[in-house]
Short mmCIF file of the C-alpha atoms (twelve columns), coordinates in Angstrom:
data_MODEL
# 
_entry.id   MODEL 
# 
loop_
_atom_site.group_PDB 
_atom_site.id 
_atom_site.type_symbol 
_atom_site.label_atom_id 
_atom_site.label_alt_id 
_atom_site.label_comp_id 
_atom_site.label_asym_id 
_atom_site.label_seq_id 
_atom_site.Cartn_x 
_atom_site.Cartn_y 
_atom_site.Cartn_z 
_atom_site.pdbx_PDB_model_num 
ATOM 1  C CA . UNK A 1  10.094  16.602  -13.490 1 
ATOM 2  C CA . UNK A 2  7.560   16.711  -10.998 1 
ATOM 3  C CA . UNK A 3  5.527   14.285  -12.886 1 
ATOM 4  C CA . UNK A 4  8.703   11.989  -12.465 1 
ATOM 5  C CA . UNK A 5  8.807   12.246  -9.049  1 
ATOM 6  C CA . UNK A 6  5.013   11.853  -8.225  1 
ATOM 7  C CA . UNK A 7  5.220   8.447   -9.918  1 
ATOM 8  C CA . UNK A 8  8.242   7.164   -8.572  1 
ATOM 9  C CA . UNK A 9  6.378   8.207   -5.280  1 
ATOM 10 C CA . UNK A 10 3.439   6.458   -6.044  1 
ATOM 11 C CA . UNK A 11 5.415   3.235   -7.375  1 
ATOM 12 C CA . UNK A 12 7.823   2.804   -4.076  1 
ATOM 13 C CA . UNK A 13 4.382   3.099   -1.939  1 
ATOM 14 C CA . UNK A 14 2.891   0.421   -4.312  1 
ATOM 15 C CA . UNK A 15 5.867   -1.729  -3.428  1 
ATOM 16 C CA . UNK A 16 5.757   -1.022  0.263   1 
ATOM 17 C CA . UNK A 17 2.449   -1.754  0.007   1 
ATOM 18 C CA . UNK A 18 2.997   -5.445  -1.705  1 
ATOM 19 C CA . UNK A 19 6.107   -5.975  0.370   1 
ATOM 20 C CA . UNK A 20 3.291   -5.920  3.928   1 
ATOM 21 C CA . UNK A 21 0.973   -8.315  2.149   1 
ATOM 22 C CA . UNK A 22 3.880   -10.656 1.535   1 
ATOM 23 C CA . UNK A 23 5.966   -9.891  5.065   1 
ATOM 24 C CA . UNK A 24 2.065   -10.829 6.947   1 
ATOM 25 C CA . UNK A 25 1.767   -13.846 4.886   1 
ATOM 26 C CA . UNK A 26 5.637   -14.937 5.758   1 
ATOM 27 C CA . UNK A 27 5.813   -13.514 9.022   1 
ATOM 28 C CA . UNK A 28 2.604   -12.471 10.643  1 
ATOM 29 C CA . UNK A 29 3.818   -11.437 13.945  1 
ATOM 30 C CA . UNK A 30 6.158   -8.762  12.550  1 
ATOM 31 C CA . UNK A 31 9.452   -8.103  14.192  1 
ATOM 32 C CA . UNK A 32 12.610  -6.328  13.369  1 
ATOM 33 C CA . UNK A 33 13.341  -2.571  11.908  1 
ATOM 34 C CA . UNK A 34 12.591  -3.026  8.583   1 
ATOM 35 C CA . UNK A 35 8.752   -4.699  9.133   1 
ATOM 36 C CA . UNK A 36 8.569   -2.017  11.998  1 
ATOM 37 C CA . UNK A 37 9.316   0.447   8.894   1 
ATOM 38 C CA . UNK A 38 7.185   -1.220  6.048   1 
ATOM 39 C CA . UNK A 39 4.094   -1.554  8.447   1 
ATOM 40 C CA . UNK A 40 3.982   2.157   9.827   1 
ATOM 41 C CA . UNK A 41 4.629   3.855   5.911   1 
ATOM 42 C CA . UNK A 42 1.459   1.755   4.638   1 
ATOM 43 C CA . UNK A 43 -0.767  2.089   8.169   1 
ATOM 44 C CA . UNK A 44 -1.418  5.891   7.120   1 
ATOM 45 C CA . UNK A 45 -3.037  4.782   3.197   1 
ATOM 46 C CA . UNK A 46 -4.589  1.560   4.095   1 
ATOM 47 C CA . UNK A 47 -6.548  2.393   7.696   1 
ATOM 48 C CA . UNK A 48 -8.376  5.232   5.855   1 
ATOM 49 C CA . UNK A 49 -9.336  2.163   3.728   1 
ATOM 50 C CA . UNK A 50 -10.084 -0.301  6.339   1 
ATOM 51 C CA . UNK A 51 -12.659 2.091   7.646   1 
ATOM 52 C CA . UNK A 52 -14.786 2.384   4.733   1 
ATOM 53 C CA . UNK A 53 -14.533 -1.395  4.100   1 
ATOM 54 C CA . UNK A 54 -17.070 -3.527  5.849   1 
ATOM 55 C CA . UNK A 55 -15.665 -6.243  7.938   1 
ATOM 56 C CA . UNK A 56 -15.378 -9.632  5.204   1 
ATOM 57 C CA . UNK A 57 -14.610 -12.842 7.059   1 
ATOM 58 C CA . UNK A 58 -11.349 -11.606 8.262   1 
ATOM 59 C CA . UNK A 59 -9.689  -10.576 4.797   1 
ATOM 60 C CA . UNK A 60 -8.394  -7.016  4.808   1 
ATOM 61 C CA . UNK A 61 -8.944  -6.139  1.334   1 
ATOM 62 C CA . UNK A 62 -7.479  -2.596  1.764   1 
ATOM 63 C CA . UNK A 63 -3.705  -3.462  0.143   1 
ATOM 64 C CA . UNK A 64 -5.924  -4.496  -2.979  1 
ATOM 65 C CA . UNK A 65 -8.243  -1.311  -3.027  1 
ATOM 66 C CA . UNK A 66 -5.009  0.517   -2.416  1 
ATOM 67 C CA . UNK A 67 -2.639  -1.029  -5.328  1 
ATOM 68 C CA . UNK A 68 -5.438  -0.414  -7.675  1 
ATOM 69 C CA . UNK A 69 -6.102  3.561   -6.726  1 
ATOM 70 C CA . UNK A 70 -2.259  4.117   -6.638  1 
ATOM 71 C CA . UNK A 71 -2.423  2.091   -10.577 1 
ATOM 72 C CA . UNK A 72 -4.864  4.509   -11.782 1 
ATOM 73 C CA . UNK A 73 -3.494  7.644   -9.993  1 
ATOM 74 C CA . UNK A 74 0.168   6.445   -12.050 1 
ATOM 75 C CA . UNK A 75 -2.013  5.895   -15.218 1 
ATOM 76 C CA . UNK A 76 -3.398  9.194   -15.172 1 
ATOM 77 C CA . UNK A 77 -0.362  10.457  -14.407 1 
ATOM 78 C CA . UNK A 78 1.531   8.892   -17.480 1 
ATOM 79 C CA . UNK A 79 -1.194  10.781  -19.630 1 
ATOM 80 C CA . UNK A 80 -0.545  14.181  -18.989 1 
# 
């Protein structure tokens, strides 16, 4: 049960994660309650991320580092 509910943790913060790649290539300047709400659940996992990055001709490639640690941490999961 717990199991369960780490990886439908893990899988709505994957999402969340996917839906602020797509909302800053659709709508870059944000707005409204739901961005607001999309931008400050994923700020906490992906600035850890940003800061270990170095800087690469203005891509933030911490969504992508991110997806793929939360696809191994649900992988590992689904084996025990």
């Amino acid at each position: 049960m717990l199991l369960n509910f780490v990886q439908f943790l893990v899988t709505a913060i994957w999402l969340l994660i996917f839906a602020r790649v797509i909302l800053s290539w659709t709508n870059p300047t944000g707005g409204g309650g739901l961005i607001a709400f999309v931008y400050q659940a994923t700020e906490p996992i992906l600035a850890p991320i940003r800061r270990l990055l170095p800087p690469s001709a203005g891509i933030d490639w911490s969504p992508l580092i991110a997806m793929l640690l939360l696809g191994v941490i649900v992988r590992v999961i689904v084996r025990i």
